[in-house]
N, C-alpha and C positions, 0 to 999 in steps of 0.2 A: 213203491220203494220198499226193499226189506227193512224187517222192522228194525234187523239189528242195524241198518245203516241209519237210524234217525234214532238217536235216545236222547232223555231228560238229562239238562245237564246240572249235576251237582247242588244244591241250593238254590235253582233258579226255578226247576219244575219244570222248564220250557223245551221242547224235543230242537234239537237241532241234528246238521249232520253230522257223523259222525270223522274226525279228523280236521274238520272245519269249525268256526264259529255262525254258520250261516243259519240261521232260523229259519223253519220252513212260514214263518207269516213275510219275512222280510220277502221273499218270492211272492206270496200270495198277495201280499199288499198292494208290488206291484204291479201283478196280472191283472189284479181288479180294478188298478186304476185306469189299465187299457194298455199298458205296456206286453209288445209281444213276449211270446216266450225266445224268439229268435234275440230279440234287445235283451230280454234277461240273461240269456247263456251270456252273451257281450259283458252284459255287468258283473256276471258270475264265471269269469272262462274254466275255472277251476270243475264247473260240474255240466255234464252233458247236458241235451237236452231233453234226452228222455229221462237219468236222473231230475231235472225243472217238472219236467209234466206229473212222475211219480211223484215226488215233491208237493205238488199241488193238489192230488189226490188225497198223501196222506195230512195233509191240514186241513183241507177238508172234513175226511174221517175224525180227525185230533179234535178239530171243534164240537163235531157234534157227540163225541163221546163227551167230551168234558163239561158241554152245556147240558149233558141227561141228568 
């Protein structure tokens, strides 16, 4: 996902999407809990599903820059 579509939001420090209030853990949480990405686009109809898979990538990424 581009960077500009996920920024920090205001006083929270937490990247979300941009136009949205959707946090990329709120996806990743429930990817990891075994939920497809097909059932997440459903829960999310607002964002594709290759924006979810980017998504998932960059929280990924977000984690381990912020755990360095």
């Amino acid at each position: 996902m581009r960077a500009d579509r996920v920024r920090a939001r205001q006083g929270f420090r937490k990247p979300v999407v941009r136009g949205t209030r959707i946090m990329p853990e709120a996806i990743t949480g429930s990817y990891e809990l075994g939920e497809s990405i097909e059932e997440l686009q459903a829960g999310f109809p607002s964002l594709s599903i290759i924006q979810i898979k980017r998504l998932i990538e960059f929280a990924h990424d977000w984690d381990r820059r912020t755990r360095s």
